[in-house]
C-alpha positions, 0 to 999 in steps of 0.5 A: 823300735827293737835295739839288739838282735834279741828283741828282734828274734822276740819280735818276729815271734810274736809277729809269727804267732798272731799272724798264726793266730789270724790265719786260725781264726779266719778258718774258724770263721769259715767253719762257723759260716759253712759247716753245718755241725758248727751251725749255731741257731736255725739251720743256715747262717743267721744272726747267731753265725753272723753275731759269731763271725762279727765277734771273731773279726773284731778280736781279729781286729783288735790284735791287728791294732794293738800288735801290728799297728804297736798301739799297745805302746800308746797313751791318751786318746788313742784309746778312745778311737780305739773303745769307739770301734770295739762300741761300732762294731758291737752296734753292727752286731746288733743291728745285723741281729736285730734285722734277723730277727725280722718276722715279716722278711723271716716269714715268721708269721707268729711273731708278726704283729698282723701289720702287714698283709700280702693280700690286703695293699697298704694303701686304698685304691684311688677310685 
């Protein structure tokens, strides 16, 4: 807790500065998804935007813990918790670029391995 008057004006900085800070990169985070000159990839959003969006709100994230919820002033295995959600949100990541990158729902015929055919059922028909 903040003791004298000066460590609450130093307080209410920061407090001011990553609320700015939040509110910039949440703009930049609509700039990414929306305007087409910031379109990283294909055209559209895709894995690359959503890969960048997902980066940003977990920066995002990690300021909001370590600032708001004054976890920068913990010890022990608070940090753990803390490491294994900056590891999830990295396996969200993935995952949404790994479905992405799937040919068959993409319709990216010349990476899908021949597998699945829309004129050809999967199954035999029963006689």
């Amino acid at each position: 807790m903040a003791g004298s008057i000066e460590e609450v004006k130093k307080a209410k900085k920061l407090y001011l500065f990553i609320g700015t800070l939040l509110f910039v990169f949440t703009v930049i985070t609509v700039l990414v998804a929306t305007v087409e000159w910031l379109d990283f990839g294909d055209h559209g959003f895709d894995g690359i935007d959503a890969t960048i969006g997902l980066a940003i709100a977990t920066f995002k994230a990690s300021l909001v813990m370590l600032i708001f919820m004054h976890l920068n002033h913990e010890k022990g295995l608070i940090y753990f918790f803390y490491g294994l959600a900056i590891f999830m949100a990295a396996a969200c990541m993935i995952l949404i670029g790994w479905t992405k990158a799937d040919p068959i729902r993409d319709g990216n015929w010349e990476r899908a391995d021949g597998f699945y055919n829309l004129e050809k059922p999967a199954t035999k028909p029963e006689h």
